[in-house]
Phi, psi and omega in degrees: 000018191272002153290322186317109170338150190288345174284327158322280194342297224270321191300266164018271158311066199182296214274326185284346160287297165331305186305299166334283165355271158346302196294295144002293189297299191315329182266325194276317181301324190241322189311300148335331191281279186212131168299005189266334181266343172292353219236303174313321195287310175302317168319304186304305186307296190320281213291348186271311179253047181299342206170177156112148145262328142138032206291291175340291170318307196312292180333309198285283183325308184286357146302285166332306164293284179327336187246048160110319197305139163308125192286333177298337205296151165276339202317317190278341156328328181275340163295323184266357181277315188308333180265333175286337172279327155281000156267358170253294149358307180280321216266309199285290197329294166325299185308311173301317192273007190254296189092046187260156196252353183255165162165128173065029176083017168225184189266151193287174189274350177297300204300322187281319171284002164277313170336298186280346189270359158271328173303310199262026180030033203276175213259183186063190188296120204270331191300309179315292206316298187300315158279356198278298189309336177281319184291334199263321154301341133318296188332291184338306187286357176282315184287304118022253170316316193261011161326288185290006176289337175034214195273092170296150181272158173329300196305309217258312147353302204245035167228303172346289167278350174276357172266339194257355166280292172238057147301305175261343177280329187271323169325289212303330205263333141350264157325302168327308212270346165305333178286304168315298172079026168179075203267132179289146171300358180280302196283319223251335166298341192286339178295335203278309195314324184258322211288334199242302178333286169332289190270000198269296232223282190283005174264328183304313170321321151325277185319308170314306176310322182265331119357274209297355170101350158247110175255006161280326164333026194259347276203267192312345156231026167257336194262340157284317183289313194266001156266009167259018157292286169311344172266006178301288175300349180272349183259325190292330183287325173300315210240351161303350198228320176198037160286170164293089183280013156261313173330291200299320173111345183242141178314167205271153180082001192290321172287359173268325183299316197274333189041075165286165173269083176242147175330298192298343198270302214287348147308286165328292174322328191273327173253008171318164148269184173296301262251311156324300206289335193277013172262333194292340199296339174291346172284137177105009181206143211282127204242140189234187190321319187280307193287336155307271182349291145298009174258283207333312186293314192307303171269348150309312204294318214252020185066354177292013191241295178300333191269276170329293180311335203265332169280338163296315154315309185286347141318297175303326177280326199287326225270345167282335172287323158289000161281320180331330172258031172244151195287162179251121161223147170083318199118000187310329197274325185276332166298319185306296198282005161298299218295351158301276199315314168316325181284319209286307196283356197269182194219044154213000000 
């Protein structure tokens, strides 16, 4: 994270001495129980604080200060320990159901429990075991999460559950279009809107501002948060596709191997030729270099590599244009808009 803006930074280090915390009670509180639950609880810790830019928290705080909230203040910490612990609840889920055995360059929590059910040679399916135990670590962080949401006021309750609604509805249209394997760029923004647009930027962004006692500002950082979500994500589709896997932390082409539903593919798809849509058909199957390689050229070749960049730019300008209408307190309006530039432009 040592790219990250410094309106990050400072959220970050914040929300992760919280966390520490969290955790600290959380281990100590069951680990009585039986020393065997200490081995899920560490994993969960390990991964949160493994990696990660903290976007979420960040987003809640400068919501919060944008509705007023003092920026020295913790009040809102307990929101960024809570979003942040529901991104690590989607991301070890997401891992089972992708069956990816990597993230950030380490082995995914499915993946550390196959692991033990061979060291400790115990009986049954090392694999059953191994997603069964990830699924219940995921569970954990939810709960978590929604713990540190605490006696939260109404307004902040209920952008809290409408975010964790559709969160899990835009996964299932996720998963759904993967399968399908042909999804229009229209289906496939509609996914960015919930699974990632929503909970990534406007909603965090929500939640802080109803803390601070303005949930009407909710209008006015929704005309901001979702087109520069969706171009969050149309960039997260870009290095999903042709990142850098030291960078990213995932092999290179892994959303061409899982065959996600993304804008760029269902672009590439609308402008193939026959002899292009049989190299796209390959997405979603196991796939080796020369054939990454030949999806990759495919969509350079058919402009869906240009049309996607042009629409995150052009995203990116409506979601800077809609801070004007939002108050500047602290500097809020210039945090935001570093903090635009970062998501959309960063290359992990």
């Amino acid at each position: 994270m040592s790219d990250a803006p410094p309106q990050l930074l400072d959220v970050a280090a914040r929300v992760d001495a919280a966390l520490v915390q969290v955790f600290t009670d959380e281990r100590a509180t069951w680990r009585r129980l039986d020393p065997a639950v200490d081995v899920p609880l560490a994993d969960l810790a390990d991964f949160v604080a493994g990696g990660g830019k903290r976007i979420r928290p960040g987003y809640c705080h400068w919501g919060w200060v944008t509705g007023g909230g003092d920026p020295a203040s913790d009040d809102a910490m307990g929101l960024g320990c809570a979003l942040e612990l529901l991104h690590a609840f989607a991301l070890v889920h997401d891992d089972v159901m992708d069956g990816s055995p990597t993230r950030r360059g380490s082995p995914t929590v499915w993946a550390r429990f196959i692991e033990r059910h061979h060291e400790g040679g115990w009986q049954g399916e090392d694999r059953r075991f191994g997603e069964a135990a990830a699924i219940l670590v995921g569970d954990i962080a939810m709960v978590m999460a929604d713990r540190c949401v605490g006696n939260a006021p109404p307004e902040v309750r209920h952008i809290w559950d409408t975010l964790r609604t559709e969160l899990n509805m835009g996964q299932y249209l996720d998963v759904l279009g993967t399968v399908r394997g042909a999804v229009t760029a229209e289906e496939a923004r509609t996914i960015m809107r919930n699974k990632t647009a929503g909970y990534t930027i406007v909603r965090p962004l929500q939640l802080g501002a109803a803390l601070a006692g303005r949930p009407d500002l909710a209008d006015d950082l929704a005309a901001h948060g979702m087109p520069l979500g969706i171009a969050f994500q149309l960039r997260d589709d870009m290095l999903g596709a042709f990142g850098d896997s030291e960078r990213t932390g995932k092999p290179v082409g892994d959303d061409l191997t899982e065959g996600k539903p993304t804008v760029l593919l269902a672009l590439a798809r609308e402008a193939a030729s026959p002899s292009q849509l049989e190299v796209l058909d390959k997405v979603g199957s196991e796939i080796g270099t020369d054939d990454i390689e030949a999806i990759q050229q495919v969509m350079v070749d058919t402009g869906a590599v240009a049309a996607s960049e042009a629409e995150t730019e052009q995203l990116l300008a409506t979601a800077l244009h809609a801070i004007d209408a939002l108050p500047d307190h602290h500097g809020s309006r210039e945090a935001l808009r570093v903090l635009a530039d970062y998501v959309v432009e960063r290359d992990t």
